[in-house]
C-alpha positions in Angstrom: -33.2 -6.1 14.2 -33.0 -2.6 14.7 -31.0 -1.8 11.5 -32.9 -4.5 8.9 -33.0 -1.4 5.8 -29.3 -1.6 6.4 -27.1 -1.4 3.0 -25.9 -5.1 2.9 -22.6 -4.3 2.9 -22.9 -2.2 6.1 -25.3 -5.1 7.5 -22.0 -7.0 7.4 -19.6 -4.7 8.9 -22.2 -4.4 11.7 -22.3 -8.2 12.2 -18.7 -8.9 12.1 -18.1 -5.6 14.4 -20.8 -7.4 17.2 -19.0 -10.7 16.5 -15.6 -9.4 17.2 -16.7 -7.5 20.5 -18.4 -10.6 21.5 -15.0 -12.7 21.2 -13.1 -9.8 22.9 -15.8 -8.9 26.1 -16.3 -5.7 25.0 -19.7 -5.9 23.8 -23.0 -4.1 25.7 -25.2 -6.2 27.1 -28.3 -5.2 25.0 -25.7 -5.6 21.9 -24.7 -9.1 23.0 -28.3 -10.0 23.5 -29.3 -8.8 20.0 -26.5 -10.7 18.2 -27.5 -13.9 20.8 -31.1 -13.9 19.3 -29.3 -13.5 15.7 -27.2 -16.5 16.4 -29.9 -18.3 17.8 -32.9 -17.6 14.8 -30.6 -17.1 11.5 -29.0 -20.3 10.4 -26.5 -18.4 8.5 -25.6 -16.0 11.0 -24.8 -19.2 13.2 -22.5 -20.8 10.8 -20.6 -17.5 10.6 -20.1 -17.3 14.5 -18.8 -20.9 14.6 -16.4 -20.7 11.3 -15.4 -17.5 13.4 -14.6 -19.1 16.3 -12.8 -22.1 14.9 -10.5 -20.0 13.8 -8.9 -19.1 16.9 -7.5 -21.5 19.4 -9.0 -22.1 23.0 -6.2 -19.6 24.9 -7.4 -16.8 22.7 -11.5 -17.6 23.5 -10.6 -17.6 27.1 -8.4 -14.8 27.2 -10.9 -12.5 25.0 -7.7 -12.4 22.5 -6.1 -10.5 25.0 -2.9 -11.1 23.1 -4.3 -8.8 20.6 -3.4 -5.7 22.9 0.0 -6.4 23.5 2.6 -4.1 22.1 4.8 -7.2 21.7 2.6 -8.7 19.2 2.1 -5.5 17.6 5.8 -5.5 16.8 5.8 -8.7 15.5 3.5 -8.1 12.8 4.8 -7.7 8.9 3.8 -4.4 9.1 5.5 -3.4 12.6 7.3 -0.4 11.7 4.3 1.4 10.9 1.5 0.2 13.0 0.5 1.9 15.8 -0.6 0.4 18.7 -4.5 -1.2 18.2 -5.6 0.8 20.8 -5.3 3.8 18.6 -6.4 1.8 15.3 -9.4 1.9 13.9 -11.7 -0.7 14.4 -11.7 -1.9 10.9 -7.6 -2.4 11.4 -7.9 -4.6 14.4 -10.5 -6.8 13.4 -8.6 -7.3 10.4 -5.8 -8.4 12.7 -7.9 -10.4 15.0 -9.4 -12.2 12.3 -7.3 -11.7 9.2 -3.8 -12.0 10.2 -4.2 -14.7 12.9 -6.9 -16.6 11.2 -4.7 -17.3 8.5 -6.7 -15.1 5.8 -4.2 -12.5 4.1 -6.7 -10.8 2.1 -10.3 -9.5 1.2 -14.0 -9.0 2.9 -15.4 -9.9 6.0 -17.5 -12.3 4.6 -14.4 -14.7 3.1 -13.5 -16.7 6.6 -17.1 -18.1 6.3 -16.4 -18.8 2.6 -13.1 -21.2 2.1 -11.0 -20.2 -0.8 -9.7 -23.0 -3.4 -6.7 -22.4 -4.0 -6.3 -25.5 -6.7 -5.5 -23.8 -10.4 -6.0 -20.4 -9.1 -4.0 -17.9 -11.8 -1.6 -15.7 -10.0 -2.1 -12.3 -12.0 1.3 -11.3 -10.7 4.2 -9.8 -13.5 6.8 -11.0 -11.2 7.6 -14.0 -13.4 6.4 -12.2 -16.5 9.7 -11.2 -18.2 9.3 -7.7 -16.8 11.8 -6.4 -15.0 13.5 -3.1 -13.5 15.8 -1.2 -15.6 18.2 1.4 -15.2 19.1 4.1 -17.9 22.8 5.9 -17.9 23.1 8.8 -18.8 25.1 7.5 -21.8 21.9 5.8 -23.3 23.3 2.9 -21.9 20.4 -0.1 -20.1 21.6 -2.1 -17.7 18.0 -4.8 -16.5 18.5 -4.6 -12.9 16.2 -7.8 -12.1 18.7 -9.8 -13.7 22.2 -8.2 -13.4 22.8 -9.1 -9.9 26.3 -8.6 -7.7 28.5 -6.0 -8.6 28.7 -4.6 -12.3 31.5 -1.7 -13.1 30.1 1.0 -15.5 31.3 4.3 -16.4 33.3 5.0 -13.3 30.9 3.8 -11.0 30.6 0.3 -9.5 26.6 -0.7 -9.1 25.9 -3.8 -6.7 22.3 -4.9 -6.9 20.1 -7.5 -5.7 16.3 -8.3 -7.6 15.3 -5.9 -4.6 17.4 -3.3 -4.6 20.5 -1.1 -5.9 23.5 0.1 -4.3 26.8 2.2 -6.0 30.2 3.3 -5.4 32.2 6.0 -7.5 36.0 5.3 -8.5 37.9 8.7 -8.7 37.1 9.1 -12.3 36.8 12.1 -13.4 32.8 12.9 -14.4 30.2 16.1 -14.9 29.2 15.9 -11.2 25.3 16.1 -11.6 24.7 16.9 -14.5 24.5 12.9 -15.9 21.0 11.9 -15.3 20.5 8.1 -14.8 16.5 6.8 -15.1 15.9 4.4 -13.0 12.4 2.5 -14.4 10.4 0.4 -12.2 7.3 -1.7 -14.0 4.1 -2.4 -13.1 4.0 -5.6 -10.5 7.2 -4.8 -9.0 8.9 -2.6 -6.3 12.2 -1.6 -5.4 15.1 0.0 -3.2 18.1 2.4 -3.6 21.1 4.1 -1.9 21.8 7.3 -3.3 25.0 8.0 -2.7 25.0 10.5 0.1 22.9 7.7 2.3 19.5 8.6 1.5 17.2 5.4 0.7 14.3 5.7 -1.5 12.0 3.0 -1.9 10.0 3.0 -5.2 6.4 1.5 -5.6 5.4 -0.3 -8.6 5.2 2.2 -12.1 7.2 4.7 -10.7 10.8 6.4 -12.7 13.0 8.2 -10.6 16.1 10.2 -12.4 19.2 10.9 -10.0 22.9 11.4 -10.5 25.3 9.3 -9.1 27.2 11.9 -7.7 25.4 15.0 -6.3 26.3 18.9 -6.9 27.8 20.9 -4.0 25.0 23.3 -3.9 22.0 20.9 -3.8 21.0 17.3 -3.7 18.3 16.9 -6.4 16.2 14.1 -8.1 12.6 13.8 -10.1 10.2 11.1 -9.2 6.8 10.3 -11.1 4.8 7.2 -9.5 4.9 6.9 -5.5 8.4 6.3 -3.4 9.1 6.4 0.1 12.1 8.4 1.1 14.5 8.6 3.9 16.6 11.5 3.4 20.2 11.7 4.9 20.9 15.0 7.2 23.0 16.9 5.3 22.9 20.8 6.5 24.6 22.0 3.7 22.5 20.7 1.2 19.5 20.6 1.0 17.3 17.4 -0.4 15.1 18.6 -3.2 12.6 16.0 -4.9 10.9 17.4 -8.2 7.6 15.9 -9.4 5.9 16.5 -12.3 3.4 19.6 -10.3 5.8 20.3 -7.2 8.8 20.6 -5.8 9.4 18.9 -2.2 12.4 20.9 0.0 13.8 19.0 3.1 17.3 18.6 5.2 16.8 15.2 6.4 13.2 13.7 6.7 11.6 10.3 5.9 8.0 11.0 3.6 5.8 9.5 1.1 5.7 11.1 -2.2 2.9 10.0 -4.3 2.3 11.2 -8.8 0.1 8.5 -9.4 -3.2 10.4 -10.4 -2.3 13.3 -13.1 -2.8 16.9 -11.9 -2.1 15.4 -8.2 0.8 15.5 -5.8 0.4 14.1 -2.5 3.5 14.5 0.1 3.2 12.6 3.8 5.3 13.1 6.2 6.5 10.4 9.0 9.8 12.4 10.4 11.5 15.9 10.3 10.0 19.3 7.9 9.4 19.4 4.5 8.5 22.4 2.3 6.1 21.4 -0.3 6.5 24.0 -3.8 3.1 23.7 -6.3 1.3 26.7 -8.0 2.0 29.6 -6.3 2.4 28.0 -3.3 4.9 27.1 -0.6 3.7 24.9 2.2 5.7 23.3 5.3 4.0 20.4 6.9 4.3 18.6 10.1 5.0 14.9 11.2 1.6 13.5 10.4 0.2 15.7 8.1 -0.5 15.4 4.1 0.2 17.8 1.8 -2.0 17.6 -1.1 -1.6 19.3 -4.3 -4.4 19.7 -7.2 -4.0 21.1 -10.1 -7.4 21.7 -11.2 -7.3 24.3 -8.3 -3.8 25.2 -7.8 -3.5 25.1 -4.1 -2.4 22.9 -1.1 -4.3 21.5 1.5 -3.2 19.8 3.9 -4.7 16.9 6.4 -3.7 14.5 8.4 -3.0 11.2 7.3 -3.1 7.3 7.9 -0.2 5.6 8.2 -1.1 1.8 6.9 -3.2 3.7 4.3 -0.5 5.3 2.9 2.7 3.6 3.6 2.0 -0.4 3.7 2.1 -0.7 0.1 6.3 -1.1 1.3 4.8 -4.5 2.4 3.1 -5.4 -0.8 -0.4 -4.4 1.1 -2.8 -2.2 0.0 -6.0 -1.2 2.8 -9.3 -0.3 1.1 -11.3 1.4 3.9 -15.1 1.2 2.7 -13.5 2.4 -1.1 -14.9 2.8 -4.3 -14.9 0.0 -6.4 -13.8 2.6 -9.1 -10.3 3.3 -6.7 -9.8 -0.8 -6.6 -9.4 -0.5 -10.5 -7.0 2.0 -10.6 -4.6 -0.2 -8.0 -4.9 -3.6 -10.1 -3.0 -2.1 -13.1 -0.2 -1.1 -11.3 0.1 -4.1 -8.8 -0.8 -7.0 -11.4 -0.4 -5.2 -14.7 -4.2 -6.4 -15.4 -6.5 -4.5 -17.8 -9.7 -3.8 -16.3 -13.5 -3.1 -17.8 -16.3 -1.5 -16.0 -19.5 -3.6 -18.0 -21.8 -1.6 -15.7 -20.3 1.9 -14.6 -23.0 1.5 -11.9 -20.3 -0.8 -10.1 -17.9 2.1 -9.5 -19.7 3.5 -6.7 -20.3 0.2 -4.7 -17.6 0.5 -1.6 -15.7 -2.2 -0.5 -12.9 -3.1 3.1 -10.7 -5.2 2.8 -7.1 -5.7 2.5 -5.5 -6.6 -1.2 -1.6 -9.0 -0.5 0.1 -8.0 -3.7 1.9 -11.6 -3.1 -1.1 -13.4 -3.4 -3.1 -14.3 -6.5 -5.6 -11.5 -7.5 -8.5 -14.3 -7.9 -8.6 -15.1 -4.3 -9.0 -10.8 -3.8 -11.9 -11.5 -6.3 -13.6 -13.8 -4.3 -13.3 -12.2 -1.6 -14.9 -8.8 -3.5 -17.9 -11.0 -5.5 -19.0 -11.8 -1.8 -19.0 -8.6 0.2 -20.1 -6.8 -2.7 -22.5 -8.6 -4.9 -20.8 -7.7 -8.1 -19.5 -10.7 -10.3 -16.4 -10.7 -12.7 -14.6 -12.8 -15.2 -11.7 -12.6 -17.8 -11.6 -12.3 -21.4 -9.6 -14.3 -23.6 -7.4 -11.0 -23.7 -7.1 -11.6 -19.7 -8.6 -8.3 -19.1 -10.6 -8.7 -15.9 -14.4 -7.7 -16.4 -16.9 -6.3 -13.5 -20.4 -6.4 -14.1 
């Protein structure tokens, strides 16, 4: 084979991108003779193309998986509302689909539909059912848990209705310091959640993030600070503008929907999926476009800005994070935040080794794991601690 000094892990990709052509017609003839001959001479490189192909049904063989290229399909996917259409996906993206999604497999490497995952006993590393829940500070002092306060609870002139999910208010004519009252809104590690502010805009907040909003806003302006990463779908309101402050920027809009993410200190990035923002940082003012990032670093005090991919950046809404031939190093710095898990580099070396696959926040981490130890080649295990050890 042409490419035998091949990285392993790109050996893989390579194999699972000839397999995937095959299945769909859209391989070249010398291609589909050099994976024949594969098939043919490597016993393992068999069994893979047969646990492949077992996976779909006979309709999709004989129709290529045409039914992979239909908008329709598309649309009915989890992740709809920000998918574009396959034929403008990256490869990675669709086989992931093709052989992901519809073969049942909702997380991890190329190499895990030839490896069946036991799911007996597996430890779901999720906080969900970990006492941990989100919480919402008055201005008063006053904490109100959110995860279990559900239906409508009257407080301070204002009626909150909320769901495990999400948060919703009303103000009674009370009199009150129009915003000025700060209310913190807390959400912990493992979880993710949804409010209506009260001139319409929705923000939904990732896991480890704090927003602090009033529940009434000024005449002038409409402001809020968020730390963590939210999505946020601003209403229109031309006499007021939107203002989000982070802890290095300040983020200017009228009515928009864009990603805001803290996470990394000394870094603000801003994406935006609809309308103009203004992005404030340093000495800088930046508007972006509809596709473009805006990405503030301290170390250098300016603003670039790129463009930006849509799952990468906004499926984490569906509990779904893409790793795109990523560090190792950038896998660790999710799993605290999703699963609230300590993790240990024992060999630093392991940082650098990349990895694609997909990570379902709803499913337990050890499955993910697997699916890492075999496209990788690194191996882990838990302390007694449960702190989740790479060597």
């Amino acid at each position: 084979m042409s490419d035998h000094n091949m990285p392993a892990n790109q050996h893989t990709d390579r194999l699972f991108q000839l397999m995937i052509e095959k299945l769909t017609g859209t391989l070249s003839a010398p291609e589909e003779q050099e994976l024949d001959h594969l098939i043919e001479t490597d016993a393992a490189i068999r069994k893979v193309w047969l646990n492949l192909r077992e996976r779909f049904n006979r309709e999709d063989l004989e129709n290529q998986l045409a039914r992979f290229d239909i908008d329709q399909y598309w649309q009915d996917l989890p992740l709809h509302s920000r998918q574009p259409s396959p034929k403008h996906l990256p490869f990675k993206k669709i086989a992931w689909a093709a052989a992901a999604v519809i073969a049942g497999l909702s997380i991890g490497g190329y190499l895990l539909f030839t490896r069946p995952v036991n799911n007996t006993n597996i430890p779901a590393a999720s906080l969900q059912n970990a006492g941990v829940s989100v919480q919402l500070q008055l201005a008063n002092g006053k904490i109100i848990d959110l995860s279990s306060s559900q239906g409508a609870v009257k407080t301070s002139g204002t009626t909150l209705i909320s769901t495990p999910k999400s948060l919703s208010y009303t103000k009674d004519g009370s009199p009150d310091n129009t915003g000025k009252d700060i209310n913190i809104l807390k959400v912990p590690v493992g979880l993710d959640y949804k409010v209506a502010l009260s001139d319409g805009t929705e923000i939904w907040l990732n896991s480890a993030t704090e927003l602090r909003f009033p529940f009434r806003f000024q005449d002038g302006a409409r402001e809020i600070s968020l730390n963590g990463e939210a999505f946020l779908k601003v209403a229109g309101d031309a006499r007021r503008p939107f203002i989000v402050h982070t802890p290095y920027s300040k983020i200017q809009v009228i009515g928009t929907q864009f990603n805001v993410n803290t996470y990394d200190s000394g870094l603000v990035k801003v994406a935006l999926v609809e309308g103009a923002v203004k992005v404030h940082a340093g000495q800088q003012a930046t508007r972006i476009r509809p596709g473009q990032e805006a990405v503030y670093t301290q170390s250098d005090n300016r603003i670039h800005v790129q463009p930006f991919d849509r799952d990468d950046v906004l499926s984490w809404r569906e509990g779904v994070h893409y790793f795109d031939n990523a560090p190792v190093k950038e896998i660790c710095s999710v799993f605290p935040r999703w699963y609230g898990l300590s993790i240990k580099m024992d060999n630093p070396v392991i940082g650098q080794k990349r990895f694609s696959g997909v990570l379902n926040r709803n499913r337990p981490v050890e499955e993910f794991m697997k699916a890492l130890k075999a496209t990788t080649e690194l191996d882990y295990y838990f302390d007694r601690e449960g702190t989740l050890h790479l060597k």
